[in-house]
C-alpha positions as CSV (number, residue, x, y, z in Angstrom):
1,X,-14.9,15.4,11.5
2,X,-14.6,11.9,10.2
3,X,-17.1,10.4,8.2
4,X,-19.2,7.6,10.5
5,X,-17.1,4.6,10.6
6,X,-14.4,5.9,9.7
7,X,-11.1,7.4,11.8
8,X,-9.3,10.3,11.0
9,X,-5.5,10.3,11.7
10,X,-3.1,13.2,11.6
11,X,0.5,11.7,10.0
12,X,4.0,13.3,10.3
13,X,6.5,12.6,7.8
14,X,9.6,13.5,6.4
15,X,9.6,15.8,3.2
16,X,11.4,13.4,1.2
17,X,8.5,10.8,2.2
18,X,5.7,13.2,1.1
19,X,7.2,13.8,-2.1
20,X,7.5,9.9,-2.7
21,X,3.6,9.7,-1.8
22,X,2.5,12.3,-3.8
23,X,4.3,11.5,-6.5
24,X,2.4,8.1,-6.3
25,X,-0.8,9.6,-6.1
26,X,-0.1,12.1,-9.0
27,X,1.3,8.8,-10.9
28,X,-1.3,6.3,-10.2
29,X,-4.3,9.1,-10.7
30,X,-5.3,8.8,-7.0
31,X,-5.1,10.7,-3.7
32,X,-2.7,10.6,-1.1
33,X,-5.4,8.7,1.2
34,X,-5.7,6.3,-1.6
35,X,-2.2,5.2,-1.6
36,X,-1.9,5.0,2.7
37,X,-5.0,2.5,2.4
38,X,-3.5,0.8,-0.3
39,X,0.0,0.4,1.2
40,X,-1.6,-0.7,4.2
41,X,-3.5,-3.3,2.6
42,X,-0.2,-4.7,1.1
43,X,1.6,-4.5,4.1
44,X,-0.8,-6.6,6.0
45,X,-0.5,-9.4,3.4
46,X,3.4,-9.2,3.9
47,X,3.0,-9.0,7.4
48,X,0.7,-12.7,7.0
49,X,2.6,-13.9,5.0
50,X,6.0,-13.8,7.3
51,X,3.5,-15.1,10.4
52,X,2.8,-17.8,8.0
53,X,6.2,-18.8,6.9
54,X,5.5,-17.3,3.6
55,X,8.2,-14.4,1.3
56,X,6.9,-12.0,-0.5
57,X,8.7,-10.5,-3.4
58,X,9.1,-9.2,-7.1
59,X,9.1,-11.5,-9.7
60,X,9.4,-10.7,-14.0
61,X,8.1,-13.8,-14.5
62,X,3.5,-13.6,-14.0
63,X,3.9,-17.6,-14.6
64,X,5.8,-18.4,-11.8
65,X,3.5,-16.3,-9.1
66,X,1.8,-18.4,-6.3
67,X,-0.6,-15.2,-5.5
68,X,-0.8,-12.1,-7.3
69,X,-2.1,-8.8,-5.8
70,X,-4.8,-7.6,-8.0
71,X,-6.6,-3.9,-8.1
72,X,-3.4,-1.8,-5.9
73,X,-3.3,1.4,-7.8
């Protein structure tokens, strides 16, 4: 049962994709739920950022960053 406020969801994927997220888990120190929330989070801010006209990318240069994503694992 899910904790109170909280919804639990049951998530098919490929092997190939389950690999991928546990090897971000195992990398990053954190669990596999971690990672989903955390991915979700990030997509949401990609996703506002398109609505709003905005890109979102990767850039090697901190100096040049207009917002920077702080805490993902």
């Amino acid at each position: 049962m899910a904790k109170p406020g909280m919804v639990r969801l049951t998530l098919q994927m490929t092997n190939e994709l389950n690999d991928m997220l546990e090897g971000i888990a195992d990398s990053a120190g954190a669990t596999k739920t971690d990672v989903m929330r955390q991915a979700l989070a990030l997509m949401k801010e990609a996703h506002q950022a398109k609505v709003a006209g905005r890109h979102i990318g990767i850039v090697s240069d901190a100096s040049k960053l207009d917002t920077e994503f702080v805490g993902l694992l």
